[in-house]
C-alpha positions in Angstrom: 34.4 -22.4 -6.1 34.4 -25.9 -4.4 35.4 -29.1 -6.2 33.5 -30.9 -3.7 29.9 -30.2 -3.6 27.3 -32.4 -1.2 25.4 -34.8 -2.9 22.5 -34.4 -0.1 22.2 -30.1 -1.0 18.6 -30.1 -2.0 17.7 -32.0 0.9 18.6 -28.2 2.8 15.8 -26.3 3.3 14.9 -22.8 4.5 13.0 -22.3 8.1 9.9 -20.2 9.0 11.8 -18.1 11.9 10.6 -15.7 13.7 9.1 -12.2 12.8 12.3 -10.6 13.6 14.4 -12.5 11.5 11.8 -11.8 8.7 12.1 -8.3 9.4 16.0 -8.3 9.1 15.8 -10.1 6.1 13.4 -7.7 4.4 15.5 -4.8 5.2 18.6 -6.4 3.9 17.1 -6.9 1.1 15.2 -3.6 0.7 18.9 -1.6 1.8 20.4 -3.8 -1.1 18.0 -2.9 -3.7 17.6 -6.2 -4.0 14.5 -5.9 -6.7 13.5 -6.5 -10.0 14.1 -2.9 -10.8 17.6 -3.3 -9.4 18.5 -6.4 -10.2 17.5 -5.5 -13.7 20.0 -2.5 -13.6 22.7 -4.8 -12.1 22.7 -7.7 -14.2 21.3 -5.5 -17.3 18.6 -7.7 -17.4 15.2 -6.2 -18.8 13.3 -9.4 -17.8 14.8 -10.8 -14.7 12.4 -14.0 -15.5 14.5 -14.8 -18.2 18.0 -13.9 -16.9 20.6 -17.1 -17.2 23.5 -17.5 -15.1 26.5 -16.7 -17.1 29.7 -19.5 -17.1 32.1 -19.5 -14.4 34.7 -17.7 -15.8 31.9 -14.9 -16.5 31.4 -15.1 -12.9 35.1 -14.6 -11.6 35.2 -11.5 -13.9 32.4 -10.1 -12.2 33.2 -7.4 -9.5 32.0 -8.2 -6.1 32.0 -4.7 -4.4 28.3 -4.7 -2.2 26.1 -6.4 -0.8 23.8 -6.3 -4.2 26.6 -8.1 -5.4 26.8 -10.7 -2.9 23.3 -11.4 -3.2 22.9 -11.8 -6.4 25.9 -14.7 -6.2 24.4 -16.4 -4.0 20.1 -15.9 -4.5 19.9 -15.5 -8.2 22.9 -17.3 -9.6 23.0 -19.6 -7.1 26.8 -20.1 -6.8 29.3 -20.7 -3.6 30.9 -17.5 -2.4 33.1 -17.0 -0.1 32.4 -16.6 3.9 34.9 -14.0 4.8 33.4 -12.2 1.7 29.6 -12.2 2.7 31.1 -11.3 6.3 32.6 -8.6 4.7 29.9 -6.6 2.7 26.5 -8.2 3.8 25.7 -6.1 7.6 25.1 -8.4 10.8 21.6 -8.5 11.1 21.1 -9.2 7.6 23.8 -12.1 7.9 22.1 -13.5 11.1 18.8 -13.3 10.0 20.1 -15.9 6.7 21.7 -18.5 9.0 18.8 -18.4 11.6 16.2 -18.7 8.8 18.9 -21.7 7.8 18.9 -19.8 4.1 22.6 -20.3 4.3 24.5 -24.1 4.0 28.1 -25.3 4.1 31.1 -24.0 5.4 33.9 -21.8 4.2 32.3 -21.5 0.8 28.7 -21.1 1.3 25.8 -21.3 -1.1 22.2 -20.4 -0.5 19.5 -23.4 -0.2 16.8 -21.7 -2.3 16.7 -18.7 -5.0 14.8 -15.7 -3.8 13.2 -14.1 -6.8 11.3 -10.3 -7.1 7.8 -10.4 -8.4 6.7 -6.8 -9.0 6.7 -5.5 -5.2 6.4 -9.2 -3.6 9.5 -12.1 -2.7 9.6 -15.3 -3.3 11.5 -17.8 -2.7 12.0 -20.9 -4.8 14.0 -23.8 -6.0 17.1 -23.1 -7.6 17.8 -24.0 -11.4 21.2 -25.4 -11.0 23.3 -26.9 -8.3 25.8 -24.9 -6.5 29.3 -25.8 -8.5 26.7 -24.7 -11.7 26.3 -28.7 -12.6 23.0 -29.2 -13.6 20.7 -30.9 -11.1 17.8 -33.5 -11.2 15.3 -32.0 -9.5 13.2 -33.8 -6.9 9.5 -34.5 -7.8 8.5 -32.0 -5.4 10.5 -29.1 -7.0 8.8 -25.8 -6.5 9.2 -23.5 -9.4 9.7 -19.9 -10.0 7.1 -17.6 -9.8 9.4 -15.7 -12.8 8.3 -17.7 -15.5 6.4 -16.9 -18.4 3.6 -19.1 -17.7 3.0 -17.9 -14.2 3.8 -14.6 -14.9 0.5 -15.1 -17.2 -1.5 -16.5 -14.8 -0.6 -14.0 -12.6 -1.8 -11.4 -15.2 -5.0 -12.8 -16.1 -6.3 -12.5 -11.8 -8.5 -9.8 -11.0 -7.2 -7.4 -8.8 -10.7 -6.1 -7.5 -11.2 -7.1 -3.7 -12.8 -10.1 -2.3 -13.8 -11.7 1.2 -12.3 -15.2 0.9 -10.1 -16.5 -2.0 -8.5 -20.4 -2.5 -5.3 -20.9 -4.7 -5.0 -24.4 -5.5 -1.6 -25.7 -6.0 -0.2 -22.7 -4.9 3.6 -23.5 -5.3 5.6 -20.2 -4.3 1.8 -18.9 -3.0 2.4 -16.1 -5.9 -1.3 -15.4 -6.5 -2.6 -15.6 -2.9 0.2 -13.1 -1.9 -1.0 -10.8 -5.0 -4.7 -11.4 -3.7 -3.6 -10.2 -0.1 -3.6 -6.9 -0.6 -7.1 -6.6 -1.5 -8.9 -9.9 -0.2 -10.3 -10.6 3.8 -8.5 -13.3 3.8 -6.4 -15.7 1.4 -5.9 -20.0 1.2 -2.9 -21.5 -0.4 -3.2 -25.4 -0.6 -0.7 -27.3 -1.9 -0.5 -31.1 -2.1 3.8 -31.1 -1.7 4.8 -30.5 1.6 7.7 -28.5 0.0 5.6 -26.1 -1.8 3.9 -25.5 1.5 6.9 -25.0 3.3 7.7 -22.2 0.7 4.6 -20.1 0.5 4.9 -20.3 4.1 8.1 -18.6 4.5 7.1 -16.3 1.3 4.2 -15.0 3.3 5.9 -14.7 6.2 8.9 -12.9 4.2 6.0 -10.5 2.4 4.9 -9.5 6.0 1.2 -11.1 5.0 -1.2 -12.1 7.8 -4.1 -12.5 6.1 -2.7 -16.0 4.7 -3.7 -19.7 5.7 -1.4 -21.9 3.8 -2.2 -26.0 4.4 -0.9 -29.3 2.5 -3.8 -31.1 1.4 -4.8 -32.8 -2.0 -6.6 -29.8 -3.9 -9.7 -29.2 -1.7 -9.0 -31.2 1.1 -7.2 -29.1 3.4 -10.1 -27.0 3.3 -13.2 -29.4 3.7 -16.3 -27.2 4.9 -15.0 -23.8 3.7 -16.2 -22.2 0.4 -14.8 -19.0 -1.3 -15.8 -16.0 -3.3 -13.0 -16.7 -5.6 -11.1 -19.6 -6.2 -8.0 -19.7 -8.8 -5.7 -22.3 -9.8 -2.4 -22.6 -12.3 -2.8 -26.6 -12.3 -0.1 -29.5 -14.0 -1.6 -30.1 -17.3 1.3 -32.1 -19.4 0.2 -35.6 -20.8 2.3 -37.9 -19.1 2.7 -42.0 -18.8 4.0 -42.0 -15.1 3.7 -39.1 -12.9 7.0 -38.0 -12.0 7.0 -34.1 -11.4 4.2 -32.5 -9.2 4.1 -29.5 -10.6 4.2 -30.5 -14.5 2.4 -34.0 -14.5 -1.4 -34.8 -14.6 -2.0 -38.2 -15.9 -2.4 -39.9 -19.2 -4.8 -37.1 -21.3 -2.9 -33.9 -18.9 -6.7 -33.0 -17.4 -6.4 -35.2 -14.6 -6.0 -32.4 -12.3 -8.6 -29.9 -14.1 -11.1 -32.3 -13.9 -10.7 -32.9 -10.6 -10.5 -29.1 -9.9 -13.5 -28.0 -11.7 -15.8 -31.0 -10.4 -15.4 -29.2 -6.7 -16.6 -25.7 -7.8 -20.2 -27.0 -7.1 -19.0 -27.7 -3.2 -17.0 -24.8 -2.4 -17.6 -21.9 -4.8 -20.2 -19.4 -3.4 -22.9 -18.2 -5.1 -21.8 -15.3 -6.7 -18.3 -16.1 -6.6 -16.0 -16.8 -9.6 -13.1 -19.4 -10.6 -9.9 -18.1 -12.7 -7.6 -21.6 -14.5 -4.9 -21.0 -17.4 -4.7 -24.5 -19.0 -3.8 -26.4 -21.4 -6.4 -29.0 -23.0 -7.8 -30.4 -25.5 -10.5 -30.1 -27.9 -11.4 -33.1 -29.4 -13.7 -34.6 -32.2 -17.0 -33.8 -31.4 -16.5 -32.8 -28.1 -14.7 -29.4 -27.4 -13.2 -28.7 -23.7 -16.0 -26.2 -22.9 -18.2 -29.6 -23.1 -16.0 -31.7 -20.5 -16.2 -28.6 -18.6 -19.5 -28.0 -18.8 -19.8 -32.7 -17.7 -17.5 -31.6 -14.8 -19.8 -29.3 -13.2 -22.1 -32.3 -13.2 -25.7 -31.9 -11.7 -25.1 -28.4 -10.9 -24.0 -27.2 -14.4 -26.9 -24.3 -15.1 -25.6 -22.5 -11.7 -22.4 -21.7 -14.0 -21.5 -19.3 -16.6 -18.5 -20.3 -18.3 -16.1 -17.8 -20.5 -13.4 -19.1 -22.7 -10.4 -16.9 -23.8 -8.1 -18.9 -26.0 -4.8 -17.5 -25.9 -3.4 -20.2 -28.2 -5.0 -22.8 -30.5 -2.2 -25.2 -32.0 -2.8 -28.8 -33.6 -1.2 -31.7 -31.8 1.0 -31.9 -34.9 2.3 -28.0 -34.7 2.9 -28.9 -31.1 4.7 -31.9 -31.9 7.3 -30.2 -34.4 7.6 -27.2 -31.8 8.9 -29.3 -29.0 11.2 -31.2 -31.6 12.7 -28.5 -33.0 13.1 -26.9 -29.2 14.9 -30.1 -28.1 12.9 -29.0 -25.0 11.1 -32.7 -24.3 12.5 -35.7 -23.9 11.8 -37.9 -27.4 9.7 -40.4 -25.2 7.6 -37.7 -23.9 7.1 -36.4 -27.2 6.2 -39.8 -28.7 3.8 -40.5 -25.6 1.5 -37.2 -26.4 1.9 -37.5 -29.9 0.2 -41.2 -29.2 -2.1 -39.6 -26.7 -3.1 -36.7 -28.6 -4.2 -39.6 -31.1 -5.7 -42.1 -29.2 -8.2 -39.4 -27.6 -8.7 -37.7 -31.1 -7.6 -34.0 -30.3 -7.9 -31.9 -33.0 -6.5 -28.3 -31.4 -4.6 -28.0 -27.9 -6.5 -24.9 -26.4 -4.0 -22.9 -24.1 -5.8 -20.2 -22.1 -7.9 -18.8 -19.7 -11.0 -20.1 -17.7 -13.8 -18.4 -15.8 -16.6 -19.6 -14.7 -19.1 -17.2 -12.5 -21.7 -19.0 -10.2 -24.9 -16.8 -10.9 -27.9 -16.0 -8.5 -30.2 -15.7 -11.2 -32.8 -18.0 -12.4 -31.4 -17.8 -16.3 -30.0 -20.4 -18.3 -26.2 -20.6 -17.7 -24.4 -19.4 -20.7 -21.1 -20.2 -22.6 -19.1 -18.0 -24.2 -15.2 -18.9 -26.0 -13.2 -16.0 -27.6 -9.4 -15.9 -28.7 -7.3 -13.7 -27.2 -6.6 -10.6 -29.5 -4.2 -7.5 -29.4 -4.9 -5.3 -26.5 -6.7 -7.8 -24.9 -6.9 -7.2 -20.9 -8.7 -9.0 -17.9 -11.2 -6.7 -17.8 -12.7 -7.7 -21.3 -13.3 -11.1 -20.1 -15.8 -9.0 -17.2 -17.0 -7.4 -20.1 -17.8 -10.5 -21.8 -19.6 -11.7 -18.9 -21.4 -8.7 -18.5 -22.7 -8.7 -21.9 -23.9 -12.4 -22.3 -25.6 -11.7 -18.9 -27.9 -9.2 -20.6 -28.0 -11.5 -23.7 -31.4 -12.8 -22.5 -33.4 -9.6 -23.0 -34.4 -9.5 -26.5 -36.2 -6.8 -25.8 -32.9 -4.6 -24.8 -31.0 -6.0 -27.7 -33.5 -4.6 -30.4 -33.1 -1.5 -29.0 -29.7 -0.8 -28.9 -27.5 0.8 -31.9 -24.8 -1.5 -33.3 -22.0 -0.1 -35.5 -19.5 -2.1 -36.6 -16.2 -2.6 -35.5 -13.1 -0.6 -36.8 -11.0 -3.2 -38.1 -13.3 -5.1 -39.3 -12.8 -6.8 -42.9 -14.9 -8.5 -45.3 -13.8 -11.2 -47.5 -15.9 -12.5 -50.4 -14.9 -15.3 -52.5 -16.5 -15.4 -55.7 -17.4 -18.6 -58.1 -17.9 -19.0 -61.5 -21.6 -19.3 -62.5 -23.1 -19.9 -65.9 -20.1 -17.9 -67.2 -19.9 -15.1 -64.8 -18.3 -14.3 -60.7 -20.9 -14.8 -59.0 -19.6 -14.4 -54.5 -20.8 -17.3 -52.7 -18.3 -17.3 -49.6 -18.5 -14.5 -46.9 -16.0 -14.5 -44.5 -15.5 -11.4 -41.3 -12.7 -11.0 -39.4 -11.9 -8.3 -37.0 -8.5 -7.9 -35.3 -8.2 -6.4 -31.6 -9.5 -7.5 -27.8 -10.9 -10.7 -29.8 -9.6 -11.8 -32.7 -12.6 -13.4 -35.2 -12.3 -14.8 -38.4 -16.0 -16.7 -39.3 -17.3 -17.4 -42.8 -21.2 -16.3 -42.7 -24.0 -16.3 -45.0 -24.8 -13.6 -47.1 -27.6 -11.7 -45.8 -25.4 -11.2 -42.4 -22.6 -9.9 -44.2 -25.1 -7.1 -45.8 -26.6 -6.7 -42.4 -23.5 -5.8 -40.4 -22.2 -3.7 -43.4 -25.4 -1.4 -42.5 -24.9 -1.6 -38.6 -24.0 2.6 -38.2 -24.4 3.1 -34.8 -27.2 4.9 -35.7 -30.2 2.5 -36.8 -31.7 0.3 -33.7 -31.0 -4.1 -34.6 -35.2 -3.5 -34.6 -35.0 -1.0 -37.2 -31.9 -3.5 -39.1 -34.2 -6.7 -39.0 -37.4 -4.6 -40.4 -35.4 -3.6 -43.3 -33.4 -6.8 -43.9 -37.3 -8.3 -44.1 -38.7 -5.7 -46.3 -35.6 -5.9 -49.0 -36.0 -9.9 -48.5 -32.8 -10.3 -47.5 -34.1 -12.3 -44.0 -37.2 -14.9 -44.1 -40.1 -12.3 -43.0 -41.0 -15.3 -40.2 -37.7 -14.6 -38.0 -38.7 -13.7 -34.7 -37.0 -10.8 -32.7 -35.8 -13.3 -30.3 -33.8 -15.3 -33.5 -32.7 -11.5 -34.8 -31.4 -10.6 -31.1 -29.5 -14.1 -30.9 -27.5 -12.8 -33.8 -26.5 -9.4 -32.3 -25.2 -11.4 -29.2 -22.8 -13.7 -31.1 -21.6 -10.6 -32.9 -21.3 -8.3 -30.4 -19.6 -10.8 -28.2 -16.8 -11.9 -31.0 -15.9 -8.1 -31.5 -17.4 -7.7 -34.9 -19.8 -5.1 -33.5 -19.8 -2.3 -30.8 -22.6 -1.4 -28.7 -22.6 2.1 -27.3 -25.0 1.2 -24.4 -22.1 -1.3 -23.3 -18.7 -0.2 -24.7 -15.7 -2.5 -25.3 -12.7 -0.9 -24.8 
């Protein structure tokens, strides 16, 4: 490897070339095995996303026998390699399709100007980690990261994959999710507000072989002024921050800059009908939880919107705090600065998770619904959710149906001592699986789900509860059918008429 390494490197970026080039490329690539699966079996990596390049002398040990090998050097560790060697074992058109897409840079020892990363089936270039002598870099503020991640591997999971006419990804860095909406959508946006990030989903479109794609710089929505979508999604900065100084990490002095200003366009360019996907961070704060800044976001147009909640995480500022500390993974000013934050706006829990809110046709009352993530959870329960909730209204329906309760649910009752006996006075349920609930309830519900069989009607439950006296004899059905809603839709309780998986 080179002693010398130019201090302008970053500055070299990749060209959108031709569709021939492309082509080349892809079957280099494809030839090489050049894929998570193979790259997995090469490096004996089970995640690639969390594969680290090994030292140098690692490196010089390593046998360099095909053009796998080659590739790997110089797209996934990112490390000079030889030009008589890449001659040697990468074929022509592969090696001409590199320089004219100007993936290539310097001479005699060359290194490659981006990473190109494997998602499942789809490319994607990025920046790389680390400079090409393996010194660590200082990125530029328009860094575009890897699509690898954990995070956006996350996002990436919690996207429908169900087909739609138009969709918008907003901030769309690599373009991951509007490449992974291609194959089913008419037609898919990428807006980005770095001209760097653009560039790249550009070329990671073209790279895919996806023509269904419009990707434009612009400031959120306003490379798309006049357009509106069926679906829009977005992955947006969300860390607290004093000065902006990274694009894709910072967004202002609470970190919901940027969701604010994301969610306060859905009334101009979501359809009706059409629904928004987010995983965030923010905050919920004293007397005002995030669902209600979402729910002032929306502004005027708020009761066109369902909004559903997963939590996948809910940690106090302070956990948070010690977590980054003992990670060394922040620097000690940043910490400080969202520890002060975190105060000043008195945040009680730091909600990290999912967002979906559905534009409905019907004249209803919008409703809002917040769960936390459980084992086995999957995308499709938060379409259940939805689902359910828009029934919720029919008190009539809910009466009728046949609750039993759910399998792993567990009762906790902590007892007091009363003129000299145990006498419970705290109920509490919890239920493991797609949601995970834990709620302390009066007594009366407690009996009442304990007799929910699957086989008596909620009608039939609230007669009885009434004639044992466990319920005041003046609740109306619509009060009783309120409760089977907010059970049913925390998990405690299955409905046949509407299973949950």
């Amino acid at each position: 490897m080179l002693a010398f390494m130019p201090e302008n490197w970053f500055e070299k970026v990749p060209r959108v070339g031709s569709d021939a080039d492309f082509a080349a490329l892809r079957e280099l690539l494809a030839h090489a095995h050049y894929t998570e699966r193979g790259l997995s079996q090469r490096l004996n990596a089970p995640n690639i996303g969390d594969y680290k390049t090994p030292p140098s002398f690692e490196l010089a040990a390593r046998p360099v026998s095909d053009a796998l090998d080659v590739l790997i050097l110089l797209f996934c560790d990112g490390v000079y390699v030889e030009q008589d060697v890449i001659a040697r074992l990468i074929p022509g058109p592969g090696l001409a399709a590199m320089e004219n897409l100007d993936l290539l840079a310097g001479e005699g020892s060359r290194y490659a100007t981006v990473a190109i990363l494997p998602v499942g089936p789809i490319l994607t270039i990025c920046d790389r980690s680390d400079a090409p002598d393996m010194s660590p870099c200082t990125w530029p503020a328009d860094v575009v990261y890897p699509a690898t991640i954990a995070n956006s591997r996350e996002f990436q999971g919690v996207l429908p994959q169900t087909p739609c006419d138009s969709m918008l990804d907003l901030g769309t860095g690599t373009g991951i999710a509007a490449m992974a909406a291609a194959r089913t959508a008419g037609h898919v946006w990428g807006t980005d507000i770095a001209a760097r990030s653009v560039l790249f989903a550009a070329f990671n479109c073209k790279l895919n072989a996806i023509k269904n794609s419009t990707i434009a710089q612009g400031d959120l929505y306003q490379a798309v002024k006049g357009l509106t979508f069926d679906r829009i999604v977005s992955h947006p900065p969300y860390v607290p921050a004093r000065q902006d100084t990274m694009i894709f990490r910072d967004a202002g002095e609470d970190g919901e800059r940027i969701i604010r200003r994301v969610i306060e366009g859905l009334p101009e360019f979501l359809q009706p009908g059409g629904r928004f996907y987010m995983l965030v961070t923010a905050s919920d704060r004293e007397g005002e939880p995030f669902e209600d800044r979402i729910r002032l976001w929306l502004g005027d147009a708020q009761e066109e919107f369902d909004l559903v909640m997963v939590s996948h995480t809910l940690t106090t500022p302070k956990d948070v705090v010690g977590n980054m500390l003992a990670k060394h993974n922040t620097p000690l000013d940043g910490v400080l600065y969202r520890q002060e934050i975190w105060a000043k706006r008195k945040v009680q829990f730091l909600f990290y998770g999912t967002v979906m809110i559905r534009r409905h046709t019907d004249q209803r009352p919008a409703f809002t619904a917040r769960v936390q993530k459980g084992e086995g959870y999957r995308p499709d329960h938060t379409e259940w959710l939805l689902n359910w909730y828009t029934g919720a209204e029919d008190a009539a329906s809910l009466m009728g149906y046949r609750p039993s309760i759910s399998p792993a649910v567990e009762l906790g009752v902590f007892h007091r001592v009363r003129e000299g006996r145990l006498v419970p006075e705290v109920f509490s349920l919890k239920c493991a699986g797609p949601f995970d609930t834990e709620c302390v309830v009066q007594s009366w519900l407690a009996r009442v789900v304990s007799q929910c069989n699957g086989q008596s009607t909620w009608g039939e439950l609230m007669d009885s509860a009434k004639t044992a006296g466990i319920i005041d004899p003046a609740v109306t059905p619509e009060e009783f059918a309120s409760v089977l809603t907010a059970m049913a839709g925390s998990g405690l309780v299955r409905i046949a008429e509407m299973p949950l998986d």
